[in-house]
TORNU-845036 format. One record per residue (C-alpha): y, z, x; residue number from 1. Coordinates in Angstrom, 3 decimals, padded with zeros to 6 digits. Layout:
% residues N
c2	c3	c1	ropa
Y	Z	X	NUM
...
***
This chain:
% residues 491
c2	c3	c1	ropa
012.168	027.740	-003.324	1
011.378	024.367	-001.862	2
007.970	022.752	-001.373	3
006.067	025.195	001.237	4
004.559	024.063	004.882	5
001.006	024.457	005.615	6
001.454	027.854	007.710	7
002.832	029.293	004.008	8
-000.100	028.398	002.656	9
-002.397	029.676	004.405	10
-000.180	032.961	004.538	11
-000.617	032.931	001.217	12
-004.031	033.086	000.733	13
-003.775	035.818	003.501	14
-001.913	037.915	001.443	15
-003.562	037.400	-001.966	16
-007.492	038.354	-000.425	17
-009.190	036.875	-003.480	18
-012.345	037.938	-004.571	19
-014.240	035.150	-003.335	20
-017.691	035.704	-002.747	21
-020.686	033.557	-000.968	22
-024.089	033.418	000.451	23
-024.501	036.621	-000.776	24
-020.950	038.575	000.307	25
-017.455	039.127	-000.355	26
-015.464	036.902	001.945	27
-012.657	038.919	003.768	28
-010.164	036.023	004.464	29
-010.832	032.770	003.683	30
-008.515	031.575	006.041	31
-011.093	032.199	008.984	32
-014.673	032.297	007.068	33
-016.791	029.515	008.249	34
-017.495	028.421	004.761	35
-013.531	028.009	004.218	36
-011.867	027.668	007.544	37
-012.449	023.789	007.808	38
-010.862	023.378	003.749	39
-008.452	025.438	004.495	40
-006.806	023.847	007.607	41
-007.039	020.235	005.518	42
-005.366	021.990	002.980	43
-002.599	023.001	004.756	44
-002.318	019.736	007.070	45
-001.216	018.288	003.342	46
001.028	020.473	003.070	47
003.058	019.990	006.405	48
002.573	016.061	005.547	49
005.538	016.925	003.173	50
007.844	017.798	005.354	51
006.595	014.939	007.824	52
007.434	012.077	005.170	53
009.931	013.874	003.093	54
011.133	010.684	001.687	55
007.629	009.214	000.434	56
006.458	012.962	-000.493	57
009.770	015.388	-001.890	58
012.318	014.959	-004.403	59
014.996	016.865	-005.375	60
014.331	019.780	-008.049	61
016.465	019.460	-011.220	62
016.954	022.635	-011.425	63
017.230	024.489	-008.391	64
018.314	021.469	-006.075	65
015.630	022.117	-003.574	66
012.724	019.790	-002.249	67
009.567	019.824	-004.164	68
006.293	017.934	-004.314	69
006.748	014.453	-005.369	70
003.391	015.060	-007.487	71
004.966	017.358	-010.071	72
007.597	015.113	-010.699	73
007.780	014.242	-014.269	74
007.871	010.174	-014.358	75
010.992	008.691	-015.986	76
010.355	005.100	-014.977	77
007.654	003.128	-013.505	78
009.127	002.978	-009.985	79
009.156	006.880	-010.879	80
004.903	006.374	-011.073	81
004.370	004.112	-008.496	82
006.437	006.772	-006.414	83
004.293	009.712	-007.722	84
001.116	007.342	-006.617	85
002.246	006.685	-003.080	86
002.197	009.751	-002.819	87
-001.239	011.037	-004.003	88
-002.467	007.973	-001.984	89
-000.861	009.562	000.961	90
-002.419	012.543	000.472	91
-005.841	010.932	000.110	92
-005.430	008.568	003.160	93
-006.003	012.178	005.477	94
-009.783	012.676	003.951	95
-010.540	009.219	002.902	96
-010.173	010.183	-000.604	97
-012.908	012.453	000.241	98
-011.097	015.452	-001.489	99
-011.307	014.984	-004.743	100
-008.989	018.479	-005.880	101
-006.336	017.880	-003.440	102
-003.625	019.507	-005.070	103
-002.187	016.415	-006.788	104
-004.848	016.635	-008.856	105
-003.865	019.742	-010.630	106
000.295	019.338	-010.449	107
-000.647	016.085	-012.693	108
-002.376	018.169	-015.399	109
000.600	021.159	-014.761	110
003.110	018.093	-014.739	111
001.911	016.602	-017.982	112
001.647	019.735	-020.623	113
005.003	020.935	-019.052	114
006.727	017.845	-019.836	115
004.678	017.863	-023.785	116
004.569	021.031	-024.119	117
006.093	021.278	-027.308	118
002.296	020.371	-028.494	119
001.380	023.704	-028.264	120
003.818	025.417	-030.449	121
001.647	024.130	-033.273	122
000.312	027.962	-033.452	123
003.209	029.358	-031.587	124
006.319	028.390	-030.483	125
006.224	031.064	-027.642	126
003.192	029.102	-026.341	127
005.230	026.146	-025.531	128
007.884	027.294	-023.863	129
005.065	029.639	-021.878	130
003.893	025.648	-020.938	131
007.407	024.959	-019.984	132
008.122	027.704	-017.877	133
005.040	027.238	-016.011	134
005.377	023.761	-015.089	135
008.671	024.728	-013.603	136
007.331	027.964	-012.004	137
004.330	025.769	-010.260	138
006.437	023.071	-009.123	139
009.283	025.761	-007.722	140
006.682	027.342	-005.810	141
004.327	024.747	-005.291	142
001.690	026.637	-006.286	143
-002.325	025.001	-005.320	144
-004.322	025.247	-008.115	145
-007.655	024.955	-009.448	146
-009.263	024.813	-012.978	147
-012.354	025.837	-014.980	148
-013.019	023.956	-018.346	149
-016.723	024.115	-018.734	150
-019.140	026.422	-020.120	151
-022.710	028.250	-018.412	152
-025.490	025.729	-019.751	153
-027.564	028.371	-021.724	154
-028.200	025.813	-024.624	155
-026.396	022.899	-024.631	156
-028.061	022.136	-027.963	157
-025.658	024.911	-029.581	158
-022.248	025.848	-030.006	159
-021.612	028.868	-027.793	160
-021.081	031.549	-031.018	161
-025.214	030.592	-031.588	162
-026.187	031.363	-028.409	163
-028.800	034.045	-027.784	164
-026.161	035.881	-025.579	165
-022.725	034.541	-027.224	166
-020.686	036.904	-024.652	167
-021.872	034.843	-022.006	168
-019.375	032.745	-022.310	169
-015.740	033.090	-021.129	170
-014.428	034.417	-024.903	171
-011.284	036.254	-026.688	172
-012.311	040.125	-026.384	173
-008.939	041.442	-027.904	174
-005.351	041.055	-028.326	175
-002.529	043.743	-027.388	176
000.743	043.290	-027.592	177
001.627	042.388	-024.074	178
-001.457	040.187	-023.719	179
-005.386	039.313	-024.199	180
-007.736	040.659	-022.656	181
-011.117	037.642	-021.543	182
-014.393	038.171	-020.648	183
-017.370	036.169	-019.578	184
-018.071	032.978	-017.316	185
-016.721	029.481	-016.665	186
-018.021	026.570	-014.667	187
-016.977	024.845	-012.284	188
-013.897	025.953	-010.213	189
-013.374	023.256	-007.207	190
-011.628	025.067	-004.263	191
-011.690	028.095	-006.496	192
-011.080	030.753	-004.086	193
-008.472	028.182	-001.526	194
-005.856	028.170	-004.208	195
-003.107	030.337	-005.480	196
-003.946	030.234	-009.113	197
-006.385	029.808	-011.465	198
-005.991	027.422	-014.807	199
-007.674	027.618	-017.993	200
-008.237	024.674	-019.905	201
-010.456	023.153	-022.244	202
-012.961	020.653	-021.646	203
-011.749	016.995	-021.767	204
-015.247	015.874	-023.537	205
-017.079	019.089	-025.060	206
-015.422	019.085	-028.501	207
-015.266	022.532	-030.221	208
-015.155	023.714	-033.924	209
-013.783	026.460	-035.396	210
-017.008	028.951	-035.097	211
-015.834	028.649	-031.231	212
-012.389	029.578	-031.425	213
-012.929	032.926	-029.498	214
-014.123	030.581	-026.679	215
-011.208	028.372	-027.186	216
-008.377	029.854	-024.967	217
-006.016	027.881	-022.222	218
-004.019	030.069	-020.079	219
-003.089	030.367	-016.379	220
-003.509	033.248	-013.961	221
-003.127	034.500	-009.976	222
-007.144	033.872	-008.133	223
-006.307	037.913	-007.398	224
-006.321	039.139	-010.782	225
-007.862	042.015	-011.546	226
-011.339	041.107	-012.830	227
-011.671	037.618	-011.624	228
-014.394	036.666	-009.486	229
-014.699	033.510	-007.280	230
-018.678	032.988	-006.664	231
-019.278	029.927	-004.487	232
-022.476	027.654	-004.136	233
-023.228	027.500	-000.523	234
-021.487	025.701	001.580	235
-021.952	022.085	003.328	236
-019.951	022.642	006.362	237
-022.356	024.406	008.649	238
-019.816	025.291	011.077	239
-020.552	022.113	013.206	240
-018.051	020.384	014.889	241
-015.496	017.444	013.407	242
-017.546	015.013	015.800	243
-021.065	015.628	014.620	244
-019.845	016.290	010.519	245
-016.955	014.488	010.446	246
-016.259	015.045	006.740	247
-017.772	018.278	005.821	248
-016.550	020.132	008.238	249
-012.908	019.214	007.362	250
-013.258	018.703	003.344	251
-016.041	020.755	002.443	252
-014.395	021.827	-000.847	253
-016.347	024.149	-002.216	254
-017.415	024.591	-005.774	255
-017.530	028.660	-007.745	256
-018.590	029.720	-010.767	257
-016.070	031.983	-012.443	258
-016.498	035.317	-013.349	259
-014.016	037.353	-015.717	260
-014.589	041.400	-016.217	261
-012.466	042.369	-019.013	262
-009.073	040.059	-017.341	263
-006.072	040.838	-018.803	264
-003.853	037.844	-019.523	265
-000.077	038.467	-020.322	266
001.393	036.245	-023.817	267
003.777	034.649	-020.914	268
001.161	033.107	-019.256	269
-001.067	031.804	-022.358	270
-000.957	028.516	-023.794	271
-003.439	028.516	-026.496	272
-005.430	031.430	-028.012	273
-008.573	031.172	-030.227	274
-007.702	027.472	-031.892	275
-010.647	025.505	-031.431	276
-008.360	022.145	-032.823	277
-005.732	022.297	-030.481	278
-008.310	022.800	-027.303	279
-010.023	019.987	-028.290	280
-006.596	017.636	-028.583	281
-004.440	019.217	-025.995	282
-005.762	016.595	-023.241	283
-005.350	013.729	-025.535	284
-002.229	014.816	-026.842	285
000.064	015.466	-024.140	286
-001.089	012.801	-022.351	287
-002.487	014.626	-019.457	288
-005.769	012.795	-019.369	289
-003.645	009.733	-018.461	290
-001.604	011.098	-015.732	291
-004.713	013.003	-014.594	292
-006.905	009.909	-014.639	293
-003.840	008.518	-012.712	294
-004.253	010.110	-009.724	295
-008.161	010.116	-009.853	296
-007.578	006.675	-009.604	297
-005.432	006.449	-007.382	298
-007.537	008.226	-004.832	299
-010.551	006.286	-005.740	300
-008.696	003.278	-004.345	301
-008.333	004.769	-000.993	302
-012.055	006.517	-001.111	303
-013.421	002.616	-001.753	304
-010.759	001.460	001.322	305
-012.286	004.059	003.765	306
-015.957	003.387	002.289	307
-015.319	-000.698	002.883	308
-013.679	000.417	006.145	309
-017.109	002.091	007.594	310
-019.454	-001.049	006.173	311
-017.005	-003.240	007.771	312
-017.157	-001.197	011.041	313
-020.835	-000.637	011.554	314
-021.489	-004.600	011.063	315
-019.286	-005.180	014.296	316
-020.635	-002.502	015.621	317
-024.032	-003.724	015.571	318
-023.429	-007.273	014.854	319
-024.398	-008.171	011.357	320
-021.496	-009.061	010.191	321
-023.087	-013.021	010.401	322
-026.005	-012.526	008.328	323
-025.626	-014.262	004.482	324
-026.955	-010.538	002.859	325
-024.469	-008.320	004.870	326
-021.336	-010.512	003.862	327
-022.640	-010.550	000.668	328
-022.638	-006.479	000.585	329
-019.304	-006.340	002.397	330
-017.960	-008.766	-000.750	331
-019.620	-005.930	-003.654	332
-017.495	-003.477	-001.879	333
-014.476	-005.729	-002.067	334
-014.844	-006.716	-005.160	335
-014.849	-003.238	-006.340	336
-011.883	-002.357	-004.406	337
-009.907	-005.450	-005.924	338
-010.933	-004.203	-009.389	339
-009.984	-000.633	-008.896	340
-006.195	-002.020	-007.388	341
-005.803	-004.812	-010.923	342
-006.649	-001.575	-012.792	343
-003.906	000.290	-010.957	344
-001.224	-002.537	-011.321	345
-001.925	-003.025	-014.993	346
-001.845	000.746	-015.473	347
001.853	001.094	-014.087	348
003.426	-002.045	-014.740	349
002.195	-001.267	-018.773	350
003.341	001.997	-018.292	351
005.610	002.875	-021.643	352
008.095	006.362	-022.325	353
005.479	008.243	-024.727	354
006.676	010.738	-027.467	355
006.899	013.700	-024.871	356
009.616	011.464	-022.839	357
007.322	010.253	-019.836	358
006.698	007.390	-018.468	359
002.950	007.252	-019.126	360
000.412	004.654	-017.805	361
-001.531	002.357	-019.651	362
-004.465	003.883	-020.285	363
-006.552	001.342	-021.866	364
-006.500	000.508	-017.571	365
-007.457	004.000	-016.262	366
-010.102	004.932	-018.846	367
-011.943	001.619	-017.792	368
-011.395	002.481	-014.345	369
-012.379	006.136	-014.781	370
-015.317	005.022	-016.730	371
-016.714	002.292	-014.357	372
-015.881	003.874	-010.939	373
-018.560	007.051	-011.555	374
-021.032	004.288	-012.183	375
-020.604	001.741	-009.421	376
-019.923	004.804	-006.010	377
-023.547	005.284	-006.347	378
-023.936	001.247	-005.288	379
-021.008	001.595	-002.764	380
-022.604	004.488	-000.669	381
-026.201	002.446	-001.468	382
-024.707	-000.312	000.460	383
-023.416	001.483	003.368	384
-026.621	003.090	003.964	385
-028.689	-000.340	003.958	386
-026.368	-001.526	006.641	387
-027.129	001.737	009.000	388
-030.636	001.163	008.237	389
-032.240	003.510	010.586	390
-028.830	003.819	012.678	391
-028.417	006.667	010.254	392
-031.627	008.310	011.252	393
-030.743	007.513	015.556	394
-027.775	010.259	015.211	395
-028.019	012.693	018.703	396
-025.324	015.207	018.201	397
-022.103	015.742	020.752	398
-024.167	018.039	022.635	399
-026.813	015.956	023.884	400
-024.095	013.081	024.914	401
-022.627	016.576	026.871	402
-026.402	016.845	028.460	403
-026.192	016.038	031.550	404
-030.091	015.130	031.573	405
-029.864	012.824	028.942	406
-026.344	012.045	028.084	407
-025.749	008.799	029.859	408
-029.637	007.579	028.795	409
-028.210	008.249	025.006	410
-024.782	005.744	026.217	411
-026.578	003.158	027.136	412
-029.545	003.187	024.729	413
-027.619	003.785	021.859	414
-024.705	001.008	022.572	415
-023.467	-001.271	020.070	416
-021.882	-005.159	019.995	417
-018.568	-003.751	021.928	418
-019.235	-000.077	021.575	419
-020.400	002.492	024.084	420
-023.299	004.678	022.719	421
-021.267	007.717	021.968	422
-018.701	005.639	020.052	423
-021.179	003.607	017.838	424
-022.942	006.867	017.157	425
-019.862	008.687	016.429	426
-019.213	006.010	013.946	427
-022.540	006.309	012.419	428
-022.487	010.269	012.305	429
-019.493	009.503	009.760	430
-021.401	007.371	007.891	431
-024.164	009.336	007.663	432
-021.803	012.570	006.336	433
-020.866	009.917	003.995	434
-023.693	009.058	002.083	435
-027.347	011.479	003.691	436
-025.697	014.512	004.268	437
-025.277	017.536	002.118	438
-021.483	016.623	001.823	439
-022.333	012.718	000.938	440
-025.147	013.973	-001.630	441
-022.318	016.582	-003.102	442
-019.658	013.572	-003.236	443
-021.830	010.792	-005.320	444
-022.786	013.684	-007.675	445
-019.209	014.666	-007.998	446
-018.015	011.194	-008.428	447
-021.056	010.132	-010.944	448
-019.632	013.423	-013.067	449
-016.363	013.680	-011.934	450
-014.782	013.545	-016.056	451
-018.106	014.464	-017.518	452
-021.685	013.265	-017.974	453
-020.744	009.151	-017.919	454
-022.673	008.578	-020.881	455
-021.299	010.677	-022.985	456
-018.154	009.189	-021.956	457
-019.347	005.558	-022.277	458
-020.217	006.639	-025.426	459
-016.534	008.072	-026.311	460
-015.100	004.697	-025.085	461
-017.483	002.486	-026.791	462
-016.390	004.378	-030.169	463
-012.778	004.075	-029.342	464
-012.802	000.627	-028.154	465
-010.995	-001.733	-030.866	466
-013.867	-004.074	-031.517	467
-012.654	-005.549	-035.097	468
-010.730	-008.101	-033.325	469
-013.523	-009.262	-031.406	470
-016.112	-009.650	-034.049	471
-013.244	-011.612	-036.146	472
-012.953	-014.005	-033.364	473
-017.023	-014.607	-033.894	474
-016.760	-014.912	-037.529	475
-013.450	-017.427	-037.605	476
-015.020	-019.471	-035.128	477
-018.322	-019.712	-037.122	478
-015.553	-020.718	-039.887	479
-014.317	-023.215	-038.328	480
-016.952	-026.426	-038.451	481
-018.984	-025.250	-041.446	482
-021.807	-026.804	-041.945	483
-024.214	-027.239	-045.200	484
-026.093	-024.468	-046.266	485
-029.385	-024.929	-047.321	486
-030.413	-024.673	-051.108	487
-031.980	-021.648	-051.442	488
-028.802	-019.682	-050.180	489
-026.645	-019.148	-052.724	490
-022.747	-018.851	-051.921	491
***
């Protein structure tokens, strides 16, 4: 079936009622909760942005002819990526990049193990062509998705089988001949109860050994199963309007722990099952990290375009853009956004065909990108903040602009350089929902850990970095003019 329109999927979530619960009850349909309504709506206006720019967003299917999502294609060539990224950075342009599980997100994950997905038949060959089959099956029905690779933090100073309460723990209860059956809890499923189905995986920094392979599972199920719980944090959109929380109340994503009561899991939808090695390679190996971390940049670029867009727009506004400091801000965030786009370019025109027979980015690019980005957003939202000084603090909502008491005293009080006073603050509420708000506190947190806790991946990169070369450079160069030694050192 071809790539669905936004009305299918909300329909869809209609349909499957899945157990999502929040601030304390089961939600009947997400579709029209407060906490969800806002999401949901973005969601879908992705979806229709498909069939609005078929020819940046579709391509045909190989198999069944019909037009799918551009963002499950497997890449072939590097026009084939930069394709694939025009695309994600279409998607991001409608929130800023201020979704950061837009579906893309997951079809590159789905997209990569489908196309490697002979790495899994290491412990069963029926495992890979489950991988296979599901790649095709998500891209046929262009399925949402969302994901859950980390564990509850009981003790993070032990492996899970030493915890006090080792069931805790999403873990292998039993296997049956037509499946497995799972039990316990998983962290942290963005969107978790907006999306069609739930994936599996293991964590891309939390290595395991083999006392955890009960705990080491990867397998894919409908967010209806039997069993499977959606319980979300509360939410950030407070059910105000698009005017006075610009951003939450349209991308207010949502995060849910994940509960599993005895799930059953059919073989057909498993992908690995109690092998502690092959969780911790899988991301490595098939080269999903890299089309993952693809995308993540990809959208970074055009969260740092909208961010440099609103520090731009509040020093017209108010007319700072003159003074030596604010230029000087205005250049960090450029600077940032030029690194971020050499990154990208590197990335895709280094791309090479990798063992599975994609076109894979150079990720020597992305993993410095990925690394450095959760590091310097912090200083990007900083900045914007410094330039709305206590403009962020002057916000009146739509409603007292609607006043008829005090609405035109607001106009004219609140004006800006060439801005009325309900335009400047209008412009200033979304900077505010950027960076003070609930939603703007949620987004730097999510950025600073979007891939894991950034020193542990700094760490992970320093170790991996080829350094030989550069402490040879030292040493030859020392070489090179030699001088005497003194006496006392022998040679």
């Amino acid at each position: 079936m071809p790539a669905k329109t936004g009305k299918e999927y909300l329909e869809r979530l209609k349909k499957a009622n899945n157990n999502v619960y929040i601030h304390g009850e089961r939600v009947d349909d997400v579709t029209e909760h407060p906490a969800f309504k806002g999401v949901t709506r973005s969601m879908a206006r992705l979806y229709d942005l498909q069939y609005e720019k078929p020819e940046k967003m579709l391509y045909t299917s190989p198999t069944t002819g019909d037009k799918v999502g551009m963002t499950y294609k497997i890449p072939e060539t590097i026009d084939d990526l930069i394709a694939r990224r025009e695309a994600i950075q279409e998607w991001a342009r409608t929130s800023g990049g201020m979704m950061g599980r837009a579906p893309d997100y997951m079809n590159a994950e789905v997209m990569a193990t489908g196309a490697a997905a002979d790495f899994f038949a290491e412990a069963d060959p029926s495992f890979a062509e489950n991988a296979r089959k599901y790649y095709e099956y998500a891209r046929e029905n262009d399925l949402s998705l969302t994901h859950t690779l980390i564990h509850p933090q009981v003790n993070r100073a032990k492996a899970q089988a030493e915890q006090k309460d080792a069931n805790v723990a999403l873990h292998l209860v039993e296997k049956r001949s037509d499946g497995i059956i799972v039990d316990g809890v998983r962290l942290l499923a963005t969107q978790g109860g907006i999306t069609d189905e739930l994936i599996v995986f293991p964590s891309t920094v939390n290595k395991s050994d083999t006392k955890d392979d009960p705990y080491s599972l990867a397998f894919a199920i409908p967010n209806n199963t039997e069993g499977l719980k959606f319980l979300s944090r509360e939410a950030f959109d407070y059910g105000k309007s698009t005017w006075d929380h610009p951003l939450a109340s349209r991308f207010e994503e949502g995060d849910a722990i994940v509960s599993f009561d005895n799930v059953f899991v059919p073989w057909e939808r498993v992908f690995v099952c109690g092998n502690a090695s092959l969780c911790n390679r899988t991301f490595k190996e098939t080269n999903a990290v890299v089309h993952m971390s693809h995308q993540v940049v990809a959208k970074n670029i055009v969260k740092t375009e909208f961010i440099l867009g609103v520090a731009l727009s509040i020093m017209d506004a108010i007319g700072i853009d003159q003074f030596q400091h604010v230029q000087d801000k205005g250049a960090e965030i450029m600077l940032v956004l030029e690194t971020m786009r050499s990154h990208m370019y590197k990335a895709e025109h280094n791309a090479q065909i990798d063992k599975w027979g994609m076109m894979t980015p150079d990720f020597a690019a992305l993993d410095a990108a990925r690394n450095w980005y959760p590091r310097i957003y912090p200083r990007l939202v900083e900045i914007v903040r410094i330039l709305g000084a206590s403009g962020l603090m002057g916000i009146p909502t739509q409603a007292d602009f609607e006043n008829e008491d005090i609405g035109a005293i607001l106009d004219r009080g609140l004006q800006g350089k060439n801005l009325n006073g309900y335009e400047r603050v209008q412009l200033f509420r979304l900077a505010w929902d950027m960076t003070l708000s609930a939603f703007g506190a949620r987004q730097a947190h999510y950025e600073y850990y979007f891939f894991g806790d950034p020193i542990r991946m700094g760490m992970t990169y320093f170790n991996g970095y080829e350094k030989d070369k550069y402490k040879d450079f030292v040493s030859e160069f020392l070489k090179k003019e030699p001088s005497s030694k003194p006496d006392f050192i022998k040679a």
